[in-house]
C-alpha positions as CSV (number, residue, x, y, z in Angstrom):
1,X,105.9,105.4,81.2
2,X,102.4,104.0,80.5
3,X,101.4,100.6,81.4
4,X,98.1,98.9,79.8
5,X,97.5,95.8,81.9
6,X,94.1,94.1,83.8
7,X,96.4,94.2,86.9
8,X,96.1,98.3,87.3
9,X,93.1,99.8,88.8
10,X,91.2,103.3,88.6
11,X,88.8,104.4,91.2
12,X,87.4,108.0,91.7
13,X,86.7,108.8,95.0
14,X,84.9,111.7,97.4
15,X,86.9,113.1,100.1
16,X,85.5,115.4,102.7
17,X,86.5,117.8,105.4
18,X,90.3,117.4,104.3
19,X,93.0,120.7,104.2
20,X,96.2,119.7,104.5
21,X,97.8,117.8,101.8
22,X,99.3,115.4,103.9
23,X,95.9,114.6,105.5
24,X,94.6,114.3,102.6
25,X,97.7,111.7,101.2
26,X,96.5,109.3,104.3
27,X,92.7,109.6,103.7
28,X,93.7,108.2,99.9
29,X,95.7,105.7,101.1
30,X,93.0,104.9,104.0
31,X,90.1,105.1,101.6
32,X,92.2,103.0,98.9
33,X,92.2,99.7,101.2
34,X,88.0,99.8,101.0
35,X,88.2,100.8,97.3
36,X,91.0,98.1,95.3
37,X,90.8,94.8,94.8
38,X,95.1,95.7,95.3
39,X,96.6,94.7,98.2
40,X,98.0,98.4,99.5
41,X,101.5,97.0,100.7
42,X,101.8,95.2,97.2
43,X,100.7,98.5,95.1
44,X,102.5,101.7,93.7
45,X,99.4,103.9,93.8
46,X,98.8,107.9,92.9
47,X,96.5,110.6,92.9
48,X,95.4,113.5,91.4
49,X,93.1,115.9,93.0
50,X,90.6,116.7,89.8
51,X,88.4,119.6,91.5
52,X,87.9,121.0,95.3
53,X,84.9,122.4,96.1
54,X,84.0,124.3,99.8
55,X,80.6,123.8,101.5
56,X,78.8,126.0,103.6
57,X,79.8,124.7,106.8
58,X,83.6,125.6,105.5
59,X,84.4,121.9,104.9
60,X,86.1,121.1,101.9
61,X,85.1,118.2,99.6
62,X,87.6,116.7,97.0
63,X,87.3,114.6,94.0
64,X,90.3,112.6,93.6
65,X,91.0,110.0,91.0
66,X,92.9,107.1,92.5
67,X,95.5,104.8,90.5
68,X,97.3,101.6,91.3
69,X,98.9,98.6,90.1
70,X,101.2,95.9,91.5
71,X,104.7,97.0,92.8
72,X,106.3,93.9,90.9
73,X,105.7,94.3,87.2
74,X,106.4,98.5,87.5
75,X,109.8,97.9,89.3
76,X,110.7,95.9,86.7
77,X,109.6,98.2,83.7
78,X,110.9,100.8,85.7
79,X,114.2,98.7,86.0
80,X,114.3,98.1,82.6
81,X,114.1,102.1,81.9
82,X,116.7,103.1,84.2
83,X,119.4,100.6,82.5
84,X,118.3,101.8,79.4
C-alpha cells in the first residue's frame, strides 16, 4: 500500500553508538519526537537502516531513513484493504 499525501513525512537521520536492534527501535522513536512535525502517539512510523558503518573507537554509526504519517487516514486505507 502506497499513500501520496502532505500529511506523511520523511526524515533521514544519524544514529550513533547503537547495537542492539531494539536499542536502536527506541533511539528512532526517541529521535523522531525532535525530528516530525507528527505527533508520535498520533503516527504509524518505520524505518529502514540504509548503511552501518563502525568507527575506530568500535562505535557504530547508522543512517536510518525515518517515515511517518497520521494513524487516522492509514487505519482507514488499511480498513478498506482488509474488507476488500
Amino acid at each position: 500500500m502506497g499513500i501520496g499525501t502532505s500529511r506523511v513525512g520523511v526524515r533521514v537521520l544519524d544514529i550513533d553508538g547503537v547495537d542492539d536492534e531494539r536499542q536502536l527501535a527506541n533511539a528512532v522513536t526517541f529521535r523522531a519526537h525532535e525530528s516530525l512535525s507528527i505527533p508520535v502517539d498520533q503516527a504509524v512510523m518505520d524505518y529502514h537502516v540504509v548503511s552501518s558503518t563502525p568507527s575506530e573507537d568500535g562505535t557504530v554509526s547508522h543512517k536510518v531513513v525515518l517515515a511517518a504519517a497520521y494513524r487516522d487516514p492509514i487505519d482507514q486505507f488499511a480498513a478498506a484493504f482488509q474488507a476488500a
